[in-house]
Rosetta silent file (secondary structure, phi, psi, omega in degrees, C-alpha in Angstrom):
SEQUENCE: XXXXXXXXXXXXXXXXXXXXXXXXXXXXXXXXXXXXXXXXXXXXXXXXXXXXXXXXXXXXXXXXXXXXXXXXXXXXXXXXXXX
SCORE:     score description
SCORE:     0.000 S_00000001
   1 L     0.000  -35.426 -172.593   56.349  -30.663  -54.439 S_00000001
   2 H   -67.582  -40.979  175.387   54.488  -27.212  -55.325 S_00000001
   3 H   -37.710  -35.188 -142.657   56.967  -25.554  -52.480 S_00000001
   4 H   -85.561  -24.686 -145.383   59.735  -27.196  -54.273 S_00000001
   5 H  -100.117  -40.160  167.108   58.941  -25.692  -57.461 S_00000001
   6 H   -56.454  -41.448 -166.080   58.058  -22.194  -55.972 S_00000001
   7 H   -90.692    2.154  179.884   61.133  -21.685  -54.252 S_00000001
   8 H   -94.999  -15.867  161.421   63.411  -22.860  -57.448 S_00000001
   9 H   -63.909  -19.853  171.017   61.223  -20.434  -59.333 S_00000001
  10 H   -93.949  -13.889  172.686   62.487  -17.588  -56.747 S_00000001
  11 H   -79.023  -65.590 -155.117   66.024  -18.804  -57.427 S_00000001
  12 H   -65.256   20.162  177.236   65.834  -18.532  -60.958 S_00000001
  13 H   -96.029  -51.719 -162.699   64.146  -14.724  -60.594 S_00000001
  14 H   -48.031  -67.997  130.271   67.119  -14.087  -58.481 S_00000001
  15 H    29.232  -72.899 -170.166   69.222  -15.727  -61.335 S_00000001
  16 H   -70.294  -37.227  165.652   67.627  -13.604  -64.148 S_00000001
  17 H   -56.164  -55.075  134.523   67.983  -10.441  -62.186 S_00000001
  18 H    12.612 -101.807 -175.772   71.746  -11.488  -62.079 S_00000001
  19 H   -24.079  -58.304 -148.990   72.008  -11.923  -65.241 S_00000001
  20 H   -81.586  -48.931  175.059   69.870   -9.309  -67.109 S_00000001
  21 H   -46.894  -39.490 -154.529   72.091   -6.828  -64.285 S_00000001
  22 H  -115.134  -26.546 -163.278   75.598   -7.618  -64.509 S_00000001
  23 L  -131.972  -58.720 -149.383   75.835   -8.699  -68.370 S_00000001
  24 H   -80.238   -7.526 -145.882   72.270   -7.972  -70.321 S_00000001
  25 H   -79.094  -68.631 -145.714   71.711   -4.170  -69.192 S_00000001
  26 H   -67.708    2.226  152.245   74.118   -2.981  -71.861 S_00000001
  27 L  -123.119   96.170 -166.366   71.677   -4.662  -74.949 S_00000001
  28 H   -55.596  -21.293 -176.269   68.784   -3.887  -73.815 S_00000001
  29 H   -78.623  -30.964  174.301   66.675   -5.560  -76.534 S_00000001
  30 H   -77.451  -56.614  167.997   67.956   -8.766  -75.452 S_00000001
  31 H   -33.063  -78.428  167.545   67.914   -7.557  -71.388 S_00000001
  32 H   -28.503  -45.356  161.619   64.449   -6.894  -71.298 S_00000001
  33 H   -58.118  -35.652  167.809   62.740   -9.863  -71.861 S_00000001
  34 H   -67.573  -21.086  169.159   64.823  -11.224  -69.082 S_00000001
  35 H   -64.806  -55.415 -173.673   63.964   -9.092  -66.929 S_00000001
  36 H   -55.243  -54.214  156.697   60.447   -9.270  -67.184 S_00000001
  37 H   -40.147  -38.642  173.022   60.699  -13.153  -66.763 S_00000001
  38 H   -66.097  -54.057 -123.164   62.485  -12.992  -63.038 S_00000001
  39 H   -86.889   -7.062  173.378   59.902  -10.326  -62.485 S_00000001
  40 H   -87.346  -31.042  172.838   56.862  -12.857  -63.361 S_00000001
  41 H   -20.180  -86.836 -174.927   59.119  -15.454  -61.531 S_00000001
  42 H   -61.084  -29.985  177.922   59.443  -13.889  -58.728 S_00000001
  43 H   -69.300  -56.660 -156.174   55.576  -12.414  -58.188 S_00000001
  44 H   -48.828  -22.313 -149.843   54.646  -16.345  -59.164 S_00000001
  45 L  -113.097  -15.248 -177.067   56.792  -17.300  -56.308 S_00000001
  46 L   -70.879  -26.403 -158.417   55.491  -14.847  -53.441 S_00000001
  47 L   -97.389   15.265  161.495   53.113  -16.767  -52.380 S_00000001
  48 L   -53.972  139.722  176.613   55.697  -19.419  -51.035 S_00000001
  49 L   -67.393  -33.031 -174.875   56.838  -20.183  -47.158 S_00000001
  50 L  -104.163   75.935  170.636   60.462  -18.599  -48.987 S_00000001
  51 L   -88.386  -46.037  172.772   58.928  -15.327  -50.002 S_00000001
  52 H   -16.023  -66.588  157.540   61.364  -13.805  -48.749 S_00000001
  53 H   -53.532  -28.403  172.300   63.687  -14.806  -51.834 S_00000001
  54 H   -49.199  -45.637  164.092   60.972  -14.094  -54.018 S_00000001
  55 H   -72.871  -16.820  158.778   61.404  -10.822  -53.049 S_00000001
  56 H   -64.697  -57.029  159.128   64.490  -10.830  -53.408 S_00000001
  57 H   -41.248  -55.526  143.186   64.631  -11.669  -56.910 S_00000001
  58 H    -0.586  -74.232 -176.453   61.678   -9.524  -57.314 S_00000001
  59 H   -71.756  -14.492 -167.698   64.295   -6.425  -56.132 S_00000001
  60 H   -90.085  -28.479 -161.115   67.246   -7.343  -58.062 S_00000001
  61 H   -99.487  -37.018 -179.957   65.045   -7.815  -61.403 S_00000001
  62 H   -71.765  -42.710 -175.492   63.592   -3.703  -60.748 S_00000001
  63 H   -43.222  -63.615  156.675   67.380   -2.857  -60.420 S_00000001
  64 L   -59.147   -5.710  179.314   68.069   -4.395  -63.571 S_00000001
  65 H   -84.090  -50.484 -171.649   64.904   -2.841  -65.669 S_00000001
  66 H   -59.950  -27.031 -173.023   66.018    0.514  -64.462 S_00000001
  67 H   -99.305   -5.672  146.010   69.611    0.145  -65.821 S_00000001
  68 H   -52.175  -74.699  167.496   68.076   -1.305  -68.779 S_00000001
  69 H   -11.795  -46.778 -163.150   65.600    1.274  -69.032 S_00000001
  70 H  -105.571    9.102  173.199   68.074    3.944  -68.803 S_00000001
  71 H  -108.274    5.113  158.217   70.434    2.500  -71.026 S_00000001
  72 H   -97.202  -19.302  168.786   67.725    2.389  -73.999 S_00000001
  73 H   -90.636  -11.175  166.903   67.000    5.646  -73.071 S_00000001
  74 H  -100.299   12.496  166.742   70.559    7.053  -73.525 S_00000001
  75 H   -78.105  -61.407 -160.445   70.935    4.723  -77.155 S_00000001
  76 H   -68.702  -32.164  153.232   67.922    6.577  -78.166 S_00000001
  77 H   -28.872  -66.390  159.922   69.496    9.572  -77.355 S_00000001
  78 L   -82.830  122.310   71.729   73.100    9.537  -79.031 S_00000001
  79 L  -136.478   29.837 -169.928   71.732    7.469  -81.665 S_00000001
  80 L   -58.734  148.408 -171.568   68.237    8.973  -82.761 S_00000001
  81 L    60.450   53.542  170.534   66.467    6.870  -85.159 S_00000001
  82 L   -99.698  -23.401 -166.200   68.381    4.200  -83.940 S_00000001
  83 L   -89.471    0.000    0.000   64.850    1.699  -82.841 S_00000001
């Protein structure tokens, strides 16, 4: 059962990574927290016979911080004393 739970814990990092990537990047205030959940997902999940997906998630969820990342860093830009 703990396998069971680890590897649906590496789908949903995959999942969140998705998500926070393809839709949440552009509001980042929202994105972020999502991210950081696949990214505890997925390290909770490494230690699984399917690390492999863990890691997957794992890379998809860095992908998505960075275009988060850089799209709170160009808000704060054109917009200062926007946070």
């Amino acid at each position: 059962m703990k396998a069971k739970g680890q590897l649906i814990m590496a789908v949903c990092s995959i999942a969140l990574g998705l998500l926070a990537g393809i839709w949440l990047w552009q509001m980042p205030f929202v994105g972020l927290p999502v991210v950081v959940g696949g990214l505890v997902l997925g390290g909770l999940s490494l230690k699984s016979e399917r690390h492999s997906t863990a890691l997957t998630g794992i890379l998809i969820c860095i992908v998505a911080l960075f275009l988060v990342l850089v799209n709170l860093g160009l808000e704060y830009l054109i917009v200062p004393g926007k946070l």
